[in-house]
Structure formats: C-alpha cells, structure tokens
N, C-alpha and C positions, 0 to 999 in steps of 0.2 A: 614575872607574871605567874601567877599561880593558874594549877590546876582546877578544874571543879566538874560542878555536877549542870545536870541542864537545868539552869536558873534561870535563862535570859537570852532575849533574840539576838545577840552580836556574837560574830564568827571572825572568825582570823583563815585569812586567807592561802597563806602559806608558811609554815614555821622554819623555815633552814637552822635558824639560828639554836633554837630550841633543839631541834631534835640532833645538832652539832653539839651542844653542854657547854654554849659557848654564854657568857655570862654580860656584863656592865656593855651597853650602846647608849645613842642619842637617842630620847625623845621622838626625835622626827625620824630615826630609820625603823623604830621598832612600827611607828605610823604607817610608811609604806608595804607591812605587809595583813593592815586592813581591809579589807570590803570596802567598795565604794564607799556606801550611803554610810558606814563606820567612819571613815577616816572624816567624813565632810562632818557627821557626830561630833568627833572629836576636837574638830576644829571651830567650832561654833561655841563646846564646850569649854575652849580654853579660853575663848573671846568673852563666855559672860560666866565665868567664873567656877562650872558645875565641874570641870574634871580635878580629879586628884591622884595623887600617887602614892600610896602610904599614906593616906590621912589627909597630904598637906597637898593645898591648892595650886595648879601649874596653870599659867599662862603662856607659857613659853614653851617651845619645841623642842632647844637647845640644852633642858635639863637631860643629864645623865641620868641612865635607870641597870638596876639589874634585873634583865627581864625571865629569868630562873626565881625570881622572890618578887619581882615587885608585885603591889595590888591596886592596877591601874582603875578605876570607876569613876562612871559618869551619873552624874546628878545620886552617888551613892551605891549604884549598885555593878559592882565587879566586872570588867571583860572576861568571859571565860574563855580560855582557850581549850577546844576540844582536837584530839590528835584524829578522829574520824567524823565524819558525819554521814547517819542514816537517815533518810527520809522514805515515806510511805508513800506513793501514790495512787490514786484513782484513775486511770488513763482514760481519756476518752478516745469514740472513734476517728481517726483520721492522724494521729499521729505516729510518724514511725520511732524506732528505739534503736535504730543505726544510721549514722549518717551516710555508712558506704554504698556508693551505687544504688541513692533513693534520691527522689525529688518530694519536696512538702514538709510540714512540720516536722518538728523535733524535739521529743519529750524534754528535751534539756530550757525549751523553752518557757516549759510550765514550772520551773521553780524560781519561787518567789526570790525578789531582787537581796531580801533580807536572810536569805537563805543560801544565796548562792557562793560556793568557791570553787577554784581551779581543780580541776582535776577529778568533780564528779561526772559519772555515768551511771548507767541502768545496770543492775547486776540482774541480765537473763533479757530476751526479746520478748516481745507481742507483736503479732503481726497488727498491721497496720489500722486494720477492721477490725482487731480484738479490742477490749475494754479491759478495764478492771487490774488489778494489785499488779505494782510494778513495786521493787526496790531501787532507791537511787542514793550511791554512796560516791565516797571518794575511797576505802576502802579494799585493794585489789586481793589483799591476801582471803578478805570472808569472802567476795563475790566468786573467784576461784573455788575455794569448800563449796560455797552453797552450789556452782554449778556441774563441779565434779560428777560426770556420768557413774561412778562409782559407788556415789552417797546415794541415791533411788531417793532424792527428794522428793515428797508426794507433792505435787501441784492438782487443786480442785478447780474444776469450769465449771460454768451454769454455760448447757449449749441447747440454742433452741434450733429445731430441724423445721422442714418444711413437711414433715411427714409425722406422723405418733411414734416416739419411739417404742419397741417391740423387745419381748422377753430373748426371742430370738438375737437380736443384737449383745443384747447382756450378756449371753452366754458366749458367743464370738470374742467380745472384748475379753472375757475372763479367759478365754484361751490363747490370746496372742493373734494378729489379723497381718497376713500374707501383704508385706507390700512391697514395692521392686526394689527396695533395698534389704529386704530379708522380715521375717517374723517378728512382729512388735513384743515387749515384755505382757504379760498382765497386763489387762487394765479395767480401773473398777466401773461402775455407772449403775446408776438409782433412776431408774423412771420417776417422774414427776407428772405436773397435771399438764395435762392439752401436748405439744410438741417440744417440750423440756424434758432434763435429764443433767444430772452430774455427772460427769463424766473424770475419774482421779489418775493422771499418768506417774508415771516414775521414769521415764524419760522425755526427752523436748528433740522429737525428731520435725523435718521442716514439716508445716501444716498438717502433723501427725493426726490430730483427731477429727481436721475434715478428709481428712485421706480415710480415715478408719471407717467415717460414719459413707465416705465415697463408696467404697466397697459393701457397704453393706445396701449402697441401695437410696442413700439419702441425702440431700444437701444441706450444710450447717447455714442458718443465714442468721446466725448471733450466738457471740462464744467472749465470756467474761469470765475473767481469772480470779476465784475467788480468797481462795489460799493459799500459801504454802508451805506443807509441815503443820505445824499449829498455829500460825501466822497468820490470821484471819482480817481480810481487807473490812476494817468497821463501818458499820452502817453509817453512822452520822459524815464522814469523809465523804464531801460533792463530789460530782463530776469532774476531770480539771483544776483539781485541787491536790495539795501536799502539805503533809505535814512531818515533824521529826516524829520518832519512833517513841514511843514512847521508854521509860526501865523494861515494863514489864515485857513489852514488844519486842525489845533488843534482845532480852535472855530469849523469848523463844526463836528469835533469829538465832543466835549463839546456839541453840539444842540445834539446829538444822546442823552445823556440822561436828 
C-alpha cells in the first residue's frame, strides 16, 4: 500500500503493520484494518469485479499482498493510507469536547461515518455553549505543541455581552484581569457593533473570558471560536459539520507550533 496525497474519501483505520515495516499478508487481514463502510466497499468490490491490486482484478480475499508497495483501488482509484488525520470543525451549541464527568453530546459524534477512525479526539476544549473552530485529529504529538501553555497560541472569539462593550474594558484586558487563580496574560479585544467584540487570548484558563468579562461588570451570553494562529474557521463550513483540512490549512496548523 502506498502512500499519498488527499485524493480520496477512504481511511484506514489502524496501521500496526505499517508503521511495524512488516511487509507480504492476506488480502483479508490487510481488510480488517478498514473502516466499516470501507471494508463492506471492498467487499462488494471484489463481488462485481471493481477492486484491484496492482492493475489486476481480485475477487478473492485469500490473494497475498505486500502491503509496503501494494496499490490496492477500487473502481480505479487508489486507497490512500494517511498515518494522521485532521479535521476542521464547526461546533455547535450543546455539544461537550470531553467525555469526562459530562452528560450529553459528544463532539466525536459529529464526524462523518466516512471520516471516522480509532483514536481521534478534539485537540483543545469548548465549553459546552461555545460554538465555533474545533480541531479533531488522531494525532497526539501536534495536539500536544498546539496546546503547549508555552507556545501563546493566539485563539480569536466573536463574544457577544448583554451589555456594550466599553473602551474601559479594552484597556483592563490589555493589562491582565485579577482572577482567584492569579493575573491573566494580555489579552486583546476590538469593539464591534451593538454588544460584540473580539476578544484574542494566549492562554485557555477554565471559562477565562467570561470570567474576564465577569469582573468587569458584564455577562458573555455567546462566545464562538473563530481562529487559531492563522487558522481561520471558513465561512462556507455549516453549523455541525466537518471537514479535512485542507494542504494549505495543515501548513498553518504546522506554523502553530
């Protein structure tokens, strides 16, 4: 099995063998570490004739592969096997991004069935009523960098208050804001129209920027995550939807750490 680029919606689910440099198996074991709706592909494939292995047509499970070179394709076009996967999300409200000691959804539930393998999570939270840019890999060594308190990744919010934000807040934020676990770093914010504002941290303390905007007087009641770094959640991406990252998306994930 060869390597590639992102061509094409089938994933491989877990590679042992692969990332072992272990070479020649069965047909049917390199199967078992398919995606569901991949492996029923596969198998449907071999019934009316569309997979191949090197050129030549397999109906059988029991052919021998070396899956370090083979180029397994169905109806023509290549399985890629990818060693990470990133996806983008758009979070909506009401789902959490840990499973520990929460009740209700669970962002893992919003990626597609085409999408999905063992071992992804969310690299970073949102609380439950936040919205907006979530990363979801399988990944542990970037999700690590990218959350590293030491990297000062910038994350950007749209937060709308129940009150106008005020110049006086601006300048509090830009100084650091008293809260009982000590003085927050910097942090930026842009007034906007009616009771919006941007607000850009460089740390993810709990509920830091309604605590921030608590202290100053005002209640957040909508906070959507809009970037991070130069990672900008795209407009055309619904509600509730995900998609992979794009190349260019990856490299400025990749500049985050």
């Amino acid at each position: 099995m060869i390597f590639g680029k992102h061509i094409n919606r089938y994933y491989i689910r877990f590679l042992p063998l692969i990332l072992l440099g272990l070479g020649a198996l069965v047909l049917v074991d390199w199967m078992q570490l398919l995606i569901p709706g991949l492996y029923e592909l596969v198998i449907n494939g071999m019934n009316t004739g569309t997979v191949t292995v090197d050129g030549a047509v397999v109906k059988s499970a029991d052919v021998k592969i070396d899956e370090t070179k083979a180029v397994i394709a169905i109806d023509g076009t290549p399985l890629v096997i990818k060693k990470h996967l990133y996806l983008l999300l758009n979070k909506p409200r009401g789902y959490v991004s840990s499973t520990e000691g929460h009740d209700g959804a669970y962002v893992l539930e919003l990626v597609p069935r085409e999408l999905y393998r063992d071992g992804l999570f969310p690299a970073g939270r949102l609380d439950k009523d936040t919205t907006g840019m979530m990363v979801i890999t399988d990944d542990g060594q970037m999700a690590h960098r990218i959350l590293a308190p030491k990297k000062h990744v910038k994350k950007k919010y749209l937060v709308t208050l129940d009150i106008p934000p005020t110049e006086e807040m601006v300048n509090r934020f830009k100084e650091g804001i008293s809260l009982s676990e000590g003085l927050t770093k910097p942090a930026e914010m842009e007034i906007l129209e009616g009771n919006t504002a941007y607000v850009t941290l460089v740390e993810g303390r709990y509920h830091q920027i309604k605590r921030m905007f608590g202290s100053c007087g005002a209640t957040v009641v909508g906070l959507h995550r809009v970037s991070m770094g130069n990672l900008t959640l795209p407009d055309d991406l619904p509600v509730g939807e995900m998609r992979e990252l794009t190349e260019e998306e990856l490299k400025l994930l990749e500049e985050l750490v």
